[in-house]
Every structure is written in C-alpha cells, then in structure tokens.
C-alpha positions as CSV (number, residue, x, y, z in Angstrom):
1,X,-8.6,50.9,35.1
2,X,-5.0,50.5,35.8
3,X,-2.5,52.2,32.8
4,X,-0.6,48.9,32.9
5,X,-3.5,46.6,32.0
6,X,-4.7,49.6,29.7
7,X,-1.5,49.7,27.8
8,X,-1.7,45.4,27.6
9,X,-4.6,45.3,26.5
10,X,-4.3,47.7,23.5
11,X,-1.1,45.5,22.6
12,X,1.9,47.4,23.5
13,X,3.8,44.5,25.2
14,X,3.9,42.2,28.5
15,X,4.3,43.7,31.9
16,X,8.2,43.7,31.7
17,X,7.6,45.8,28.6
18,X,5.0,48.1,29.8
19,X,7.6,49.1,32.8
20,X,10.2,49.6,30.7
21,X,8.2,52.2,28.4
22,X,6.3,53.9,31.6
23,X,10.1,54.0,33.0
24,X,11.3,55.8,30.2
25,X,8.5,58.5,30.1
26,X,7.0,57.4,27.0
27,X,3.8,57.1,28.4
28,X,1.7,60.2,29.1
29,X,-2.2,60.7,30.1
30,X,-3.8,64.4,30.2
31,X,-0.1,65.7,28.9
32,X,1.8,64.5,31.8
33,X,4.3,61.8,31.6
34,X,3.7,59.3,33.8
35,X,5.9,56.4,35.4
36,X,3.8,53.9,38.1
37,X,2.2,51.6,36.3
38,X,-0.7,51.4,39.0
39,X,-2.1,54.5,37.8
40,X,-5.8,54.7,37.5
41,X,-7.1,56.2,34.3
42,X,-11.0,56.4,32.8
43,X,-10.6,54.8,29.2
44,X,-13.4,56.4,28.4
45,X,-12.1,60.1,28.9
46,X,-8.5,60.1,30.0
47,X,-6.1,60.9,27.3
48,X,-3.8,58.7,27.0
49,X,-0.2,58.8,24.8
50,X,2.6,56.5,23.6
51,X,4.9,58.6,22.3
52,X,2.5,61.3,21.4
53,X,0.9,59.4,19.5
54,X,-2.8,59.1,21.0
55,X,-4.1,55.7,22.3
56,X,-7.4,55.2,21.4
57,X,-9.1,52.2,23.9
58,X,-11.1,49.5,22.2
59,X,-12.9,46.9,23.8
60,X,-13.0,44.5,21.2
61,X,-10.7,43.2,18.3
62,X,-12.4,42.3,14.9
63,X,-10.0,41.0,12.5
64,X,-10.8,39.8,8.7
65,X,-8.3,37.0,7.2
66,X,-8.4,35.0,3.8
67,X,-8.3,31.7,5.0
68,X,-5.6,29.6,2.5
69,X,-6.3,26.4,2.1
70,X,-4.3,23.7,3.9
71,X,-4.4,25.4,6.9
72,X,-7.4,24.8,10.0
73,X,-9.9,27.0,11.7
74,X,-8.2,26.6,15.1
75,X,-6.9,28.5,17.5
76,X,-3.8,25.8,18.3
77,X,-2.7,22.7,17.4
78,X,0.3,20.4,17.6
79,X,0.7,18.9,14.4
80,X,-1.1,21.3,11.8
81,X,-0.8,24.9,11.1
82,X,-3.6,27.0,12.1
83,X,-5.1,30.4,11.1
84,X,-3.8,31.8,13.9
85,X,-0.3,31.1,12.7
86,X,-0.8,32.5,9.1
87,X,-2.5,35.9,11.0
88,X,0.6,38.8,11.1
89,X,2.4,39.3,14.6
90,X,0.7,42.8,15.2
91,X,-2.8,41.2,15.1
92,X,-2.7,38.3,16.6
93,X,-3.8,38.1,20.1
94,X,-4.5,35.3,22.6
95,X,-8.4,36.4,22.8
96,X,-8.9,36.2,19.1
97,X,-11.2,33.2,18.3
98,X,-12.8,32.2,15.0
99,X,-16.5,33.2,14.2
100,X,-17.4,29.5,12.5
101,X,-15.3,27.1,11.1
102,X,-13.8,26.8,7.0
103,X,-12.9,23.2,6.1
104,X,-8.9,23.1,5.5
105,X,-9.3,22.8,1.9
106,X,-11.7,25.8,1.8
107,X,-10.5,29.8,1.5
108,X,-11.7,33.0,2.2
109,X,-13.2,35.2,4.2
110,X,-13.0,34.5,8.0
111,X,-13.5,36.6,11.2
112,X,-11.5,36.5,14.2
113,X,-13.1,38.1,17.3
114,X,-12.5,39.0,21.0
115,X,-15.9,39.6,21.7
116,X,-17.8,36.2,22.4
117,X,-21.1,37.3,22.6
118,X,-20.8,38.8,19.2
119,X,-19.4,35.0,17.6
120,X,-22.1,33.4,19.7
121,X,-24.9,35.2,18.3
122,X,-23.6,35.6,14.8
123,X,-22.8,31.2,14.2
124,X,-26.6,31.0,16.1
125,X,-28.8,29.1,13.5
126,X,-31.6,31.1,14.1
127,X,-29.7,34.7,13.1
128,X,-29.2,33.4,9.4
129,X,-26.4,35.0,8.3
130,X,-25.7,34.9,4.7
131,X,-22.9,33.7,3.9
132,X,-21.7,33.6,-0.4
133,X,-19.4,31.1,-1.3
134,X,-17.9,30.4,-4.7
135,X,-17.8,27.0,-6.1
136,X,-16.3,24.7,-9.1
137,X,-17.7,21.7,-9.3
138,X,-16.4,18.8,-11.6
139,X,-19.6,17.9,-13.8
140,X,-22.2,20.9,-15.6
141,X,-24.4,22.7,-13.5
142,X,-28.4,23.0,-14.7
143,X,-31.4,25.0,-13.9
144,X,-32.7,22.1,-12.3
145,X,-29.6,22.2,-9.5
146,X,-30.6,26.3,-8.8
147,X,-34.4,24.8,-7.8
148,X,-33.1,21.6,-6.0
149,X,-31.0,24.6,-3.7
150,X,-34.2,27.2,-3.9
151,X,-36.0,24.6,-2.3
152,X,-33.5,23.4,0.5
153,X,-31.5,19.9,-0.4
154,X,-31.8,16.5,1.2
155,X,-28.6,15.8,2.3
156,X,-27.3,12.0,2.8
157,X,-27.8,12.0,6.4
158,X,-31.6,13.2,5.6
159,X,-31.4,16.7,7.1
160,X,-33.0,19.1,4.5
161,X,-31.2,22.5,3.8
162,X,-33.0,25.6,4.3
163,X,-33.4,27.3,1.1
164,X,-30.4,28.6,-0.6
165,X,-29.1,30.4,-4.1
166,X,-27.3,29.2,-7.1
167,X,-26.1,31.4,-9.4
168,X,-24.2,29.8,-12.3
169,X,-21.5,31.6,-13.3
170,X,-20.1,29.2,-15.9
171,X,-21.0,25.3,-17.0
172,X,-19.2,24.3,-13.8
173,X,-18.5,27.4,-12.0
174,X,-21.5,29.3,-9.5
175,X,-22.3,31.1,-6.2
176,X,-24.1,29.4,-3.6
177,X,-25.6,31.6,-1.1
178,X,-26.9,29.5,2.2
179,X,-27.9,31.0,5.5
180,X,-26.8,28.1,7.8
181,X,-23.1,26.5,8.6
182,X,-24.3,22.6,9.1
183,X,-20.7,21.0,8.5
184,X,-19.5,20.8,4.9
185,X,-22.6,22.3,3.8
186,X,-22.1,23.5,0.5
187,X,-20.0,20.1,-0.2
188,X,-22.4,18.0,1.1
189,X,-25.5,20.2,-1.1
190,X,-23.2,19.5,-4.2
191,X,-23.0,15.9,-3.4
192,X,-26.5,15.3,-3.2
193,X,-27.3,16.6,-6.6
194,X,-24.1,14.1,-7.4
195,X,-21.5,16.7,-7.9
196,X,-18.2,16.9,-6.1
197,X,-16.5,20.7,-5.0
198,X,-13.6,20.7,-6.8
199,X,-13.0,24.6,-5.3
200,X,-14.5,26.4,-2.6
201,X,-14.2,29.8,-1.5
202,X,-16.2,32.3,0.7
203,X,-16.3,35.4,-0.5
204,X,-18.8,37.3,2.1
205,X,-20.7,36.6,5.4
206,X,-23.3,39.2,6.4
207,X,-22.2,42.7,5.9
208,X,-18.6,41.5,5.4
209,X,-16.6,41.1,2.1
210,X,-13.7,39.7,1.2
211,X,-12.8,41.7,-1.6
212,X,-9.4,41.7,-3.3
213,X,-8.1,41.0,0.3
214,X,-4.9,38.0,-1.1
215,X,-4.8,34.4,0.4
216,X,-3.3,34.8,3.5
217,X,-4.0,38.5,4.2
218,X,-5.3,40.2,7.2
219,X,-6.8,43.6,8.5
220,X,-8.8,44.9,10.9
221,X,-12.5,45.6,10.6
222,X,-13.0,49.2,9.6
223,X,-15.5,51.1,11.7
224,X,-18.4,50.8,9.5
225,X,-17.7,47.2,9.1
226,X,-17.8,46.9,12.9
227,X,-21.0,48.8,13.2
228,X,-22.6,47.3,10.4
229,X,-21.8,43.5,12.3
230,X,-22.9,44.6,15.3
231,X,-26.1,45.5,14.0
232,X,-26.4,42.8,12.1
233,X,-26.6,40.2,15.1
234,X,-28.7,43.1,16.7
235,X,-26.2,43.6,19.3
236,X,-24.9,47.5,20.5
237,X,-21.1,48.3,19.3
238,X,-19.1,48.2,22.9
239,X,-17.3,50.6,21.2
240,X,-19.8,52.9,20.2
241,X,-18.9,56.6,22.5
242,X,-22.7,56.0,23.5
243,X,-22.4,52.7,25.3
244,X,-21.7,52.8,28.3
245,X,-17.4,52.0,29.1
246,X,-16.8,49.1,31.8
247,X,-13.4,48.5,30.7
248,X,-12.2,44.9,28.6
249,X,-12.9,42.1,30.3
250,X,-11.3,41.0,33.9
251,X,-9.5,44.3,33.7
C-alpha cells in the first residue's frame, strides 16, 4: 500500500498535508525517515511513525454517539442538522455511515461505521439485535401492557411485533426491549395499547451500551466492544492480527 493513502486513511490530513509532513521528515517506517510519498509499506508488518509516535493501521472505524434529540440520523442535509455534524472533528470521516436510524426526537446510543457489511448484517431483521430503549409515556402503565408486548403488538397498519419486554420502571416510566427496527417502533407499540411516548431514549443495542456517555458525546469503540460486535453479527474482526490484511478499501 502506498504510505500516502496509508497515512489518509488513518486521518492524518489530505494529500497537500501528507506531503508537507513526509517533506519535513516526520514520517518514518522500520526507523528511517522517509519523504516520497509513493512508498510501498505492508500495513500489516511495516512500522510505521508520525512523530515517533507509532501508527497503528485499522481497517475500519466504529464510533459510539448519544444521539440529541432535534438532530437526524443522516449523513448530510441541507436544511437540518445531522449527527454527523454534532460528531467531534477528529472522528468524523466521510465513510462513517449510521448502523439504523433514531427518530429526531429520540436520543441515545447510535453507531457510526466504515465497515458496510458489518451495518448490513447488524440492521438485517433476521440477526435480531436487541436493542433497550427507555420510555415515558403520558398515561399509567399495567401488567396487562408487559403481556400485550410479550406477545408481539398489533400495530395500526396490522403488522404484529415480534415479542418484546416491558419492564416498568415507574407508573409512567419503563424499558422496552424489541429485537426489530420497523419505523417508530416503540412509538407506534405504545400507541396501540393507546399511549403516546412522551421520551425516548436507547440506551443499548447488542453488546453496546451507552452508559454515562452525555447527549452529544462521542468515542470510539474500545477493542472488546469491536470484538464483541463483530461476533455478534457472526462476522470475523478485519482487524483481528489473525485475519488476513488486504488493506482499506480501494487502497
């Protein structure tokens, strides 16, 4: 792989840039400063340095935001403000896309992704990923809601959920935990048992948490978090030291 596509594709600035620091001898591989750009280097076993400090390739990009509401799960848009604008400059990338969709009046946890195949398989119906949401609702919820969700709800349009949890936390306050993403969902369940979702909030989805992560707060996946997603969707970690390196993609 070339150093200067390397270098790009780990984030460390556009072509101009990338000259500028190989110019300056702030880029070294094996301990040797080096200054073309065109140099070939194994990702996979060439060491490579930006100012000493080791550059460690990765294929793929996993980020976790909480989602404020009032913004949309887009990558772009002309007139409304996206997630991708409330993520922080050193984690945004072009390649990042959404793994589902939250409502713009819904927070919490969602995951950003370079790796398509992973968001492909992981918003596939048939993969079931759990996904815990937390919900206020503006009239008293009952035992006899919790077995309207255990057995999967009628919604207006006639499609019947697939079985779900309630927990109730407080008279008008629970945990829903469904294993689908049909749009509006967890609204729409609420609604049919004639309750309207005053607050909605995702707190998990699959091995993911949200945790005490604030409204409008991002990080990268941790290692574990990225192993434990990969399996998961029963997919191998492209970054795993025992699969097999092709390089990111069209590089």
């Amino acid at each position: 792989m070339r150093l200067d596509r390397l270098l790009g594709h780990m984030g460390f600035g556009s072509r101009k840039e990338l000259r500028a620091l190989l110019k300056a001898g702030r880029v070294t591989v094996d301990g040797r400063p080096v200054t073309d750009p065109g140099t070939l280097v194994d990702p996979g076993t060439s060491s490579v340095a930006v100012d000493g400090e080791p550059v460690r390739f990765q294929r793929h990009f996993h980020v976790l935001l909480h989602k404020p509401a009032g913004v949309i799960t887009a990558t772009a848009d002309p007139r409304q403000r996206t997630v991708m604008d409330v993520l922080p400059e050193d984690l945004r990338r072009r390649d990042l896309v959404p793994v589902g969709r939250l409502d713009k009046d819904t927070e919490g946890l969602l995951l950003l992704t370079t790796d398509g195949t992973l968001a492909h398989r992981l918003m596939a119906p048939r993969w079931h990923q759990p996904k815990r949401y937390l919900a206020r609702v503006d009239r008293p919820l009952d035992p006899a809601d919790q077995e309207a969700f255990a057995a999967g709800v009628p919604l207006a349009d006639g499609y019947v959920t697939l079985p779900a949890r309630l927990e109730i936390l407080s008279p008008q306050e629970g945990i829903v935990t469904v294993r689908e993403g049909k749009y509006h969902q967890v609204r729409r369940m609420f609604a049919a048992r004639g309750k309207r979702v005053v607050y909605l909030k995702r707190l998990s989805m699959g091995p993911l948490s949200l945790g005490d992560l604030p409204p409008g707060a991002a990080r990268p996946l941790t290692a574990a978090e990225v192993d434990a997603l990969y399996r998961s969707a029963s997919l191998p970690n492209p970054d795993d030291p025992d699969v097999p390196l092709a390089g990111p993609p069209g590089l």
